[in-house]
N, C-alpha and C positions, 0 to 999 in steps of 0.2 A: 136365457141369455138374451139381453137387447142385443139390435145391432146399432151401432153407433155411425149415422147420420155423418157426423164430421168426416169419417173416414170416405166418406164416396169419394169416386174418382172424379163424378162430375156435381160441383155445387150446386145445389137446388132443386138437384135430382129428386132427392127425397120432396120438396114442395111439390112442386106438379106433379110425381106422383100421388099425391093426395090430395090436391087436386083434380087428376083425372078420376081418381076412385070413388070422390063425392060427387062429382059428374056422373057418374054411372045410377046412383040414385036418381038425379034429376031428369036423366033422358038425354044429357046432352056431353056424353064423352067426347062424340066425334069432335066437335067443336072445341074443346079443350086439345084435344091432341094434335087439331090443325092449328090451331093458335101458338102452341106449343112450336112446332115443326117451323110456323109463318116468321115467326121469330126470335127463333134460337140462340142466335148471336147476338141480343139484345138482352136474353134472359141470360145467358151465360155468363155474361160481363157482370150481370147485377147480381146474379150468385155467388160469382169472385171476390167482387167487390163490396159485397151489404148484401148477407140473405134477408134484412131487412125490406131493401128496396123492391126485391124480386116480389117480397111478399106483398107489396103495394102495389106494384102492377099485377100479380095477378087478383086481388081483392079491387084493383082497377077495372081491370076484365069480365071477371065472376063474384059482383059483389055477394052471391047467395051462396057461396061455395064457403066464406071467409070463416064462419063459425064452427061446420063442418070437419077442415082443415085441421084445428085444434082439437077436436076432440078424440078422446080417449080409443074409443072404436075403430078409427081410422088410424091411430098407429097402429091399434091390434093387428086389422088387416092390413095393413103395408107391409107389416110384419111377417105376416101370413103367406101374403105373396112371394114374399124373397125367402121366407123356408125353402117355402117350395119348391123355387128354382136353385136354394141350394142342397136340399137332401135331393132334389131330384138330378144332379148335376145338368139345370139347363145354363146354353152360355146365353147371356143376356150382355148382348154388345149395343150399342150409339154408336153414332148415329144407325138406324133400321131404315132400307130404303122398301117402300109400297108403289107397285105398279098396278096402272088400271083404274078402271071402274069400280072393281069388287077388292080393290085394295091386297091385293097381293104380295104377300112380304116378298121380296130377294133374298134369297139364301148369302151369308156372309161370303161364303167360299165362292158364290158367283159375282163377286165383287172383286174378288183379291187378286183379279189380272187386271183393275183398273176402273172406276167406277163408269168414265167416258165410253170404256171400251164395252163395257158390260148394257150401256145405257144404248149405244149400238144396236147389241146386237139383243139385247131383251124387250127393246122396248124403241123399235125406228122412229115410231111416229112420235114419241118422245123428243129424241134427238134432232129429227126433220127440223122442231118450233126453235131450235137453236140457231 
């Protein structure tokens, strides 16, 4: 059974995921996923409105990724990955906040009294640059 792309909750989700995955070949995930992260609300809007467009900015971005993107493999494993998280019942929510140096996710439920509050008190010096 495919999963059907259309249906995401967030458009273009599925791009930058393969995206990020052909990045992982290259050596250079992290970079895709802080580009990602850098500008959300830019790629968001272009997913809404033309997963066309999105796909130009990120072929904008990551011209070496573009081929990649397309190929067959890479739905396999996209594919791959969201079994996984769905036979394994992991929850996979957006936005995911990372604190730190060494990138430390936040736990969802450490968020759900408030993200301010939570940015408080997980992370002062965080909050301090505000």
């Amino acid at each position: 059974m495919q999963l059907d792309a259309q249906k995401v909750d967030a458009p273009g989700a599925c791009q930058l995921a393969k995206a990020f995955l052909c990045a992982e070949k290259d050596g250079n995930p992290r970079e895709v996923l802080e580009w990602s992260y850098d500008n959300q609300e830019e790629l968001a809007a272009a997913g809404k409105s033309d997963p066309r467009e999105l796909r130009k900015k990120i072929k904008g971005r990551f011209p070496s990724l573009d081929m990649c993107i397309d190929a067959k493999e890479t739905d396999k494993r996209l594919e791959s990955v969201l079994r996984f998280a769905i036979d394994n019942d992991l929850r996979v929510s957006t936005p995911q906040l990372f604190l730190g140096k060494s990138y430390s996710r936040v736990c969802p439920e450490d968020t759900d009294i408030g993200l301010a509050y939570a940015v408080r008190h997980l992370a002062p010096a965080a909050a301090a640059k505000d």
